[in-house]
Structures are given as structure tokens and as C-alpha cells.
N, C-alpha and C positions, 0 to 999 in steps of 0.2 A: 561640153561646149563644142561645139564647129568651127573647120577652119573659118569661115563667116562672121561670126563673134568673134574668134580671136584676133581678127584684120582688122575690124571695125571698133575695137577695144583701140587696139594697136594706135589704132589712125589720130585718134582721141589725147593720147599718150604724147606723139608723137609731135602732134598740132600744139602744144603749150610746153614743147620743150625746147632750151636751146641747143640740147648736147644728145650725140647722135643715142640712139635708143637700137634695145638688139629685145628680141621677144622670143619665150618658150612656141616651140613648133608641134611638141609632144611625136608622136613617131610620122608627121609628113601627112598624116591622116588618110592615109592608105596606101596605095599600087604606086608605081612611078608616076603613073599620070595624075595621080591626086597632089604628088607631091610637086609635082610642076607646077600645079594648080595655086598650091599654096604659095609657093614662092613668088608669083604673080602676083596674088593678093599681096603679099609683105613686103613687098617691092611699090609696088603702089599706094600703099599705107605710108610712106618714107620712111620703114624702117630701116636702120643700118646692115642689119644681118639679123641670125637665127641660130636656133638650136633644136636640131631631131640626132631622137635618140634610137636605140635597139627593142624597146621594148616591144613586149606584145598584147596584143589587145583582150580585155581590159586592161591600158596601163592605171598604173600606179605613180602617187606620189614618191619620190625616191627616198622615202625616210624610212618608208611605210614596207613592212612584209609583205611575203608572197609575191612578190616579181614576176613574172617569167620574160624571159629575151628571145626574140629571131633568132634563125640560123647568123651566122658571120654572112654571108652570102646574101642574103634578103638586108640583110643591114648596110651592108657597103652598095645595094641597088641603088636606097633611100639616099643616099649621099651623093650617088653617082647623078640620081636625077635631080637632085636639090643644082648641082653645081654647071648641069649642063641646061638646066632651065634658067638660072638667074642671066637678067640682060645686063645688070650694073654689074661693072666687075670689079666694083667697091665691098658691092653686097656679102656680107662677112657669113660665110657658111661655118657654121658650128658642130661637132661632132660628137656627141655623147652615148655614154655606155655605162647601163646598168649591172654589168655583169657583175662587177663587186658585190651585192646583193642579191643575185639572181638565185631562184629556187634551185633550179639545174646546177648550179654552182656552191649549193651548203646555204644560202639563205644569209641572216644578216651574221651566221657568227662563220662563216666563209673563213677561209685562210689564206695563203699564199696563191692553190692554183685559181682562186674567183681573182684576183689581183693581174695573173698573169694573165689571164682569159680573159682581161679589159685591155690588158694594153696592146694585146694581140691587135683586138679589134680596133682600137684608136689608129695604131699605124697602119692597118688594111682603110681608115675611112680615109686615112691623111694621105695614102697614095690612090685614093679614089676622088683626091682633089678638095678633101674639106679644111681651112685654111687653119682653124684651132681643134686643141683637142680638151674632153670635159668628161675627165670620168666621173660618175656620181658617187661621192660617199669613201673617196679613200679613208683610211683610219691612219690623224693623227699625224704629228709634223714627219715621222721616219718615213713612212710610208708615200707623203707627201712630195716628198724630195727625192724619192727613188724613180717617182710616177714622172714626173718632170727629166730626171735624169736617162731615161728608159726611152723618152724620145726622142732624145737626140739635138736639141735646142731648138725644136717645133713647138710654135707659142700653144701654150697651156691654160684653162681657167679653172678655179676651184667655185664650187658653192660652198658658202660660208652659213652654216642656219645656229644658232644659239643653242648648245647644248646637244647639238645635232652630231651625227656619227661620226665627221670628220673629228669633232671638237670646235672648239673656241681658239679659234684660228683668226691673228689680228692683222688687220691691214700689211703692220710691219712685217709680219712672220710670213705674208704671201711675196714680199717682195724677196724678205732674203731668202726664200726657198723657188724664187726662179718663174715663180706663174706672171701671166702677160696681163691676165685678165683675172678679176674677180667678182662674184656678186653675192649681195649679202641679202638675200631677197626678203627677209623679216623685216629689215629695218623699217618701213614706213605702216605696211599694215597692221602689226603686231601692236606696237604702240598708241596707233591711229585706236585700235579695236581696245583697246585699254585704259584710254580717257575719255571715249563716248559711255564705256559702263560707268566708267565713275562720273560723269559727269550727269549720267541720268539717275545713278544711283544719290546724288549729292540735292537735286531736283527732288526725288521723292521723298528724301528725308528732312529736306531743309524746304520746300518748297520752293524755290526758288534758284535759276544756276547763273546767278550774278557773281556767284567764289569761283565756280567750275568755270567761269568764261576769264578769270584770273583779268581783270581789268577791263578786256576787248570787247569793243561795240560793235555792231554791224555793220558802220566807215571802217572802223579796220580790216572787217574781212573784205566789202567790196572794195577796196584800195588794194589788198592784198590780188583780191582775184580779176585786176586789173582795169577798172571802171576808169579810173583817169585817164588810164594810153584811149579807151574806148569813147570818152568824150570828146579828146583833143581827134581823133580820128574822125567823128562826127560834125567835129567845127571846121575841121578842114576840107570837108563834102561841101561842105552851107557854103564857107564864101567862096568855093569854086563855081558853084552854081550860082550865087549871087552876082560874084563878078561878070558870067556870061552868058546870062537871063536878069536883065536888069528886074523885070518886072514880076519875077518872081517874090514873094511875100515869107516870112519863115518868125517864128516866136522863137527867141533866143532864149536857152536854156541852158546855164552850164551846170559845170559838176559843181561848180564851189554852190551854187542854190540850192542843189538839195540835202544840202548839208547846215 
């Protein structure tokens, strides 16, 4: 995907949210100037901030093998430009580093110096102005609490994935281990992706997904996906316009009738 799609994702996310939203950047999507570029878009999308990482291109998802990362130098650019582009100085600049699993670095069974060779870099992006730091894939509450401790009480986020390299690391265990921020990015997908099988698989065997929809009509989902703020918004148009266009004419339609 392009930064393009992922602004215009973004923007979508953003627009039906009440609570500020922060988006993967993936590495800026090229040169400083690209990565100016992006920061524009993600700024005008209303997100709250971002996250660019070290990696090099083709990156990878960070679970996944064969990594490779930038120089330290080409990484702390990416940072540099992300913080001297943004206008809002709200805008949460996020700093991530894949070196824990970097090929260059021993790959995913790495040891001590891939560990040390992340936090290097965190604290070269954090005195290049990026306000959180996000290594990818520490291993494990020890190591956790050292990574946090290693910067000095500069706010910190973990990713949290289900069975994933950190481990199964819980809400509670991010707080008493000092991180600021955390994201648990499976939680809505994974699941989402796990009751459409079943739900289709319940369809073809039972012919019918009146069980799979576990009681819910189609008033419940557009209720859910907000048709009554959207009617009451609609009637609030008409009699404005009625009240200062006498002579305008209009068919009264509320929510409660099509139901």
C-alpha cells in the first residue's frame, strides 16, 4: 500500500472515532522528503501521531523473518524529517526499531547485542526529537522492563500480538512494567476474521445464518452504525429550511417508519 491509502484508510478510522487514533507509518515511504510528505497527509487525516520504523525496503511485518534495517544514520534522518515536518505540535511522533530481529543482527534468535543495537537506536531517534520510543518484539517481561529502564523514563510503547515474540503480555503487566503506551493490534481483526468463517461456514451447512447472527436484525446493525444520530440530523435540516422557506414542501420520513 501507499502512503495514499494509508491516509485515506486513516481518515475513515479517524472520522467514526471519538478517541485520538495514532497509525503505522511503515519506514516514512522513502527519502526525508517523502517522509514530510507523509506527515502532511497524517496530519490532515486527524490523526494524533505515527509510527516509522528503521527497516529497509522490502519491509516486513515485524513477527515475520528476514528483516533487514538502515544504517542508524538514515534512521534517525527519517525521524529527523518526520518531527521537523509536522505543524501540530501535538502530533505524536513515534519511533520504532526493528533491530531485535534484524538479519544483520542474528535474525529472530538474536541475543543481547540485537537488544543493545535497538536501544542504541531508540535513544539516537529520541534525541532526534521523536517523543515515544517502540522497539519491535522485545522478548518477554525481563527484557521488557530493562528496555523501559535503558531509557531513562522516556515514554515507551510495547506491541502486544497473541502468542507473538514478546509473549502474552496483559494490560496489567504493561503498566507495572513502566510502558506509556500500548497496542494490541489483533484484537479487532483476528476475531472480526474468525466469526465471518464461522458464520459463513454455519450458512452452508445449516443453510441459514439466523444462529451465526446470535438474535441481531438488521435495526440492530443500522442502530449500531448510527442511522438515528443520522435521521435526527436530517430533521433538523427540514425544519430549518421549513422554518425559512415557508413555501417549501418535504414528505416526512422518520426513522421510527422504516422500522
Amino acid at each position: 500500500m501507499t502512503a495514499t491509502e494509508f491516509a485515506q484508510l486513516a481518515r475513515m478510522i479517524v472520522e467514526v472515532s471519538d478517541v485520538p487514533v495514532v497509525a503505522d507509518a511503515d519506514t516514512g515511504f522513502g527519502g526525508p522528503l517523502n517522509v514530510a510528505r507523509t506527515i502532511a497527509m497524517y496530519e490532515a487525516a486527524g490523526l494524533a501521531g505515527c509510527h516509522i520504523e528503521d527497516q529497509a525496503f522490502p519491509k516486513r511485518c515485524g513477527q515475520l523473518d528476514g528483516k533487514d534495517v538502515v544504517d542508524i544514520d538514515t534512521y534517525t534522518e527519517r525521524i529527523a524529517a518526520a518531527v521537523k515536518a509536522r505543524r501540530n505540535p501535538d502530533f505524536v511522533i513515534i519511533a520504532r526499531t526493528d533491530a531485535r530481529n534484524a538479519v544483520q543482527f542474528g535474525g529472530p534468535k538474536a541475543g543481547e547485542h540485537a537488544f543493545e543495537e535497538g536501544v542504541k537506536r531508540l535513544k539516537a531517534a529520541l534525541d532526534a526529537g521523536a517523543d515515544v520510543a517502540f522497539m519491535e518484539s522485545p522478548r518477554g517481561k525481563e527484557e521488557c522492563g530493562r528496555l523501559v529502564k535503558a531509557l531513562q523514563g522516556k515514554p515507551v510503547l510495547i506491541n502486544v500480538l497473541p502468542d507473538g515474540l514478546t509473549g502474552n503480555i496483559t494490560t496489567k503487566d504493561c503498566n507495572e512494567l513502566g510502558f506509556k503506551m500500548a497496542i494490541y493490534p489483533c484484537t479487532g481483526f483476528i476475531p472480526a476474521m474468525l466469526a465471518m468463517q464461522r458464520s459463513y461456514q454455519m450458512l452452508k451447512t445449516f443453510g441459514t445464518d439466523l444462529e451465526a447472527c446470535e438474535g441481531h436484525n438488521i435495526k440492530n446493525f443500522f442502530e449500531q452504525m448510527g442511522l438515528k444520530a443520522a435521521f435526527e440530523f436530517d430533521q433538523g435540516v427540514e425544519q430549518f429550511v421549513k422554518k425559512d422557506v415557508p413555501e417549501a414542501k418535504y414528505e416526512k420520513l422518520t426513522h421510527d417508519q422504516l422500522f
